[in-house]
Rosetta silent file (secondary structure, phi, psi, omega in degrees, C-alpha in Angstrom):
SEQUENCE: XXXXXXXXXXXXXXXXXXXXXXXXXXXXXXXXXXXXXXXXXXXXXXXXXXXXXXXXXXXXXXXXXXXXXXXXXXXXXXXXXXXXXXXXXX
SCORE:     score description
SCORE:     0.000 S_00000001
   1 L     0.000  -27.922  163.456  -20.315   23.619   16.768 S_00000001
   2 L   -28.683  -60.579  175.103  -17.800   24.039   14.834 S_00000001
   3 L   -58.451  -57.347  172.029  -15.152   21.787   16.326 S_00000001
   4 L   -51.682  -27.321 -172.308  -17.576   18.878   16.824 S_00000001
   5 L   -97.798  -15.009  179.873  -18.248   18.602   13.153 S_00000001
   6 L   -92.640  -22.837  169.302  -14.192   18.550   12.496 S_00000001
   7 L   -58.007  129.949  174.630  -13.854   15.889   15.403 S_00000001
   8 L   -77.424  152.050  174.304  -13.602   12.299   13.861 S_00000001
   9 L   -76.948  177.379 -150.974  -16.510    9.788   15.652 S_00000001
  10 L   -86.369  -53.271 -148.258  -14.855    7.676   18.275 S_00000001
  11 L   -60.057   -7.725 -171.818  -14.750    4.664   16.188 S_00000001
  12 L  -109.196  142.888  167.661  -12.301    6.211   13.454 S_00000001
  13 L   -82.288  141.512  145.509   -8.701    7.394   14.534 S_00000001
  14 L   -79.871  118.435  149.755   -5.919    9.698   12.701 S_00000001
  15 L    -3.525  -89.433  160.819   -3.463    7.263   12.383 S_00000001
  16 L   -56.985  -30.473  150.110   -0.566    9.611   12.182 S_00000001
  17 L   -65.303  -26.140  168.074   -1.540   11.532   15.506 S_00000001
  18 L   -62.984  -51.668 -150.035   -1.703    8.113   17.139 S_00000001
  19 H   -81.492  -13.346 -139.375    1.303    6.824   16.110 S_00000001
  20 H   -99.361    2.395  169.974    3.494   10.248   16.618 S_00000001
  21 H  -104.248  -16.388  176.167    2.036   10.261   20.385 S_00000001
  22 H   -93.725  -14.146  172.791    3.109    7.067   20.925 S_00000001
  23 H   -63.830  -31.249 -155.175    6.645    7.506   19.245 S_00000001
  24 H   -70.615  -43.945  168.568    7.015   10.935   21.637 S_00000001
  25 H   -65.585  -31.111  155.674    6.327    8.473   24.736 S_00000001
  26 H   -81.566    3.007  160.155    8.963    6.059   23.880 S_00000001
  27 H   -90.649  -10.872 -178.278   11.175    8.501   23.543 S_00000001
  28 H   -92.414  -13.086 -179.745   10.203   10.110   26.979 S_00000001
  29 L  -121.583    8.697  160.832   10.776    6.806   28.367 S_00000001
  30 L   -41.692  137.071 -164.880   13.867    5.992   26.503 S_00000001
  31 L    71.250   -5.816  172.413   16.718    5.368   29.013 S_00000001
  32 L   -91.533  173.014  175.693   15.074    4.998   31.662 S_00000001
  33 L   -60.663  125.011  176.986   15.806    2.502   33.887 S_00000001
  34 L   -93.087  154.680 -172.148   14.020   -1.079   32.803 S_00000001
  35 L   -81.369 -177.979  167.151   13.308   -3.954   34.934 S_00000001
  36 H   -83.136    0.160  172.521   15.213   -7.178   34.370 S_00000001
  37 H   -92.228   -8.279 -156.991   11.984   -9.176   33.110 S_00000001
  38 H   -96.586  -39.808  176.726   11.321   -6.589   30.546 S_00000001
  39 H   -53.486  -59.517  167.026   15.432   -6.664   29.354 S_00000001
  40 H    -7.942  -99.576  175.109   14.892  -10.440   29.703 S_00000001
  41 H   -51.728   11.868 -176.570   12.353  -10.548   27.140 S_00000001
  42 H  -103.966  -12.515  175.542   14.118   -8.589   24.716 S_00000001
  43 H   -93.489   -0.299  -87.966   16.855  -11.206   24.817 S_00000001
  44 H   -94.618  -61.489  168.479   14.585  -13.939   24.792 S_00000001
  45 H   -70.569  -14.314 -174.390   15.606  -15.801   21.844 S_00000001
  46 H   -86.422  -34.819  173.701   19.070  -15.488   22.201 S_00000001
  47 H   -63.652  -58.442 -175.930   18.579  -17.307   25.628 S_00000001
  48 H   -30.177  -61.507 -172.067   16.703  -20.274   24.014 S_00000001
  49 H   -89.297    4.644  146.343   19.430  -20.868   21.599 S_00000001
  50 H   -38.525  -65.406 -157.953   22.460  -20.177   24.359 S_00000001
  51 H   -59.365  -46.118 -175.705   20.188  -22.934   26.532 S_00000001
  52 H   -51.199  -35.754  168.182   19.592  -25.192   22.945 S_00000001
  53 H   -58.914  -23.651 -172.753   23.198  -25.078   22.362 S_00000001
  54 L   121.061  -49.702  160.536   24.177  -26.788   25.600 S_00000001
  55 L    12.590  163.784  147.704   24.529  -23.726   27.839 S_00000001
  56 L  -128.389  162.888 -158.351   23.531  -24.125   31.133 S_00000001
  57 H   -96.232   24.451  168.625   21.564  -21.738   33.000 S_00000001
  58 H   -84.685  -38.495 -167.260   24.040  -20.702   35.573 S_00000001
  59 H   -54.461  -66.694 -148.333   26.490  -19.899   32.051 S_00000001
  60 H   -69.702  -49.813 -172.995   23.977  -17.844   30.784 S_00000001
  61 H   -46.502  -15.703  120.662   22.521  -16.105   33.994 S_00000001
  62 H   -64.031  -17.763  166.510   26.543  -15.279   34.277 S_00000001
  63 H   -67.737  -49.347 -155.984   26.673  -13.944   30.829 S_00000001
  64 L   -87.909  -13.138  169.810   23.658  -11.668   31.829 S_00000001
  65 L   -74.720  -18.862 -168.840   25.313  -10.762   35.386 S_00000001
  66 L   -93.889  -43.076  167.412   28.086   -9.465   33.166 S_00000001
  67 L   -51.709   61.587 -173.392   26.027   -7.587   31.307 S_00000001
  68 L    28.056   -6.355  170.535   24.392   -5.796   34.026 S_00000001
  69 L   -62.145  155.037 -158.080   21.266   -7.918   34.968 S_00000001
  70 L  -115.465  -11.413 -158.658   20.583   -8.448   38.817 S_00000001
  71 L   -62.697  127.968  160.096   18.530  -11.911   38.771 S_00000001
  72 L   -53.112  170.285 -144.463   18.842  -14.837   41.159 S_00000001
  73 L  -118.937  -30.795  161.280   19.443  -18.007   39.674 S_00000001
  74 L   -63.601  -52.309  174.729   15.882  -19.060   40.989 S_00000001
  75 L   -64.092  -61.411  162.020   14.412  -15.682   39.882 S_00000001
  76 H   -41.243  -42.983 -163.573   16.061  -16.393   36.363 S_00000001
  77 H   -89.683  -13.038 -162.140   14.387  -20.043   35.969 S_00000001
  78 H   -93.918  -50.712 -159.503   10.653  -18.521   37.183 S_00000001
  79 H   -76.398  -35.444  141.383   10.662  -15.569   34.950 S_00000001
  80 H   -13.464  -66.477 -178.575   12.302  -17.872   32.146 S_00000001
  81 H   -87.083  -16.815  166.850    9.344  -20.006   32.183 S_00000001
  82 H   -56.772  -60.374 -153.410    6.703  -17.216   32.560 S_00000001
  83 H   -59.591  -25.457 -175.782    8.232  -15.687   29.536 S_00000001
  84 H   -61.442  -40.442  161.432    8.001  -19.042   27.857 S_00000001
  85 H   -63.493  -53.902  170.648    4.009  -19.346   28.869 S_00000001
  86 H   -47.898  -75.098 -158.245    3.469  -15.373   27.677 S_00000001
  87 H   -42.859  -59.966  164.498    5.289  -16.694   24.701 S_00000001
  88 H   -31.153  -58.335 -166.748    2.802  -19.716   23.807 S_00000001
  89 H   -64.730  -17.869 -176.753   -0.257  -18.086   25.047 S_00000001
  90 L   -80.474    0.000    0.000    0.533  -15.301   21.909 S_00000001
């Protein structure tokens, strides 16, 4: 009976147990391999202002081939505008 009375109710959290299980899972998932939509969106902004600048999106989609991304030139323009629609909808 013990335990149950030391147990928080569902609606309140520890914080600090929260956040230090979710730092231990991004470190267990550090390194692993990521898809190219997820790298994508971490450059996101950097693409915009490549593409704002004048860029075109074969230059950058060869910048990002040198950099190790795998993306079709088609597949680059779709997930490009998904991220751009994620991006809005937040």
């Amino acid at each position: 009976m013990k335990a149950a009375q030391s147990a928080l109710p569902q609606s309140q959290i520890n914080k600090q147990k929260v956040s230090e299980a979710l730092q231990e899972l991004a470190n267990e998932h550090r390194g692993l391999p990521r898809s190219d939509t997820a790298r994508l969106r971490e450059v996101l902004d950097d693409i915009e202002h490549a593409l704002a600048a004048g860029a075109s999106h074969h230059a950058v989609l060869d910048t990002l081939h040198s950099q190790g991304f795998s993306l079709t030139l088609s597949s680059f323009q779709s997930t490009l505008a998904r991220l751009r629609r994620e991006r809005r909808a937040a």
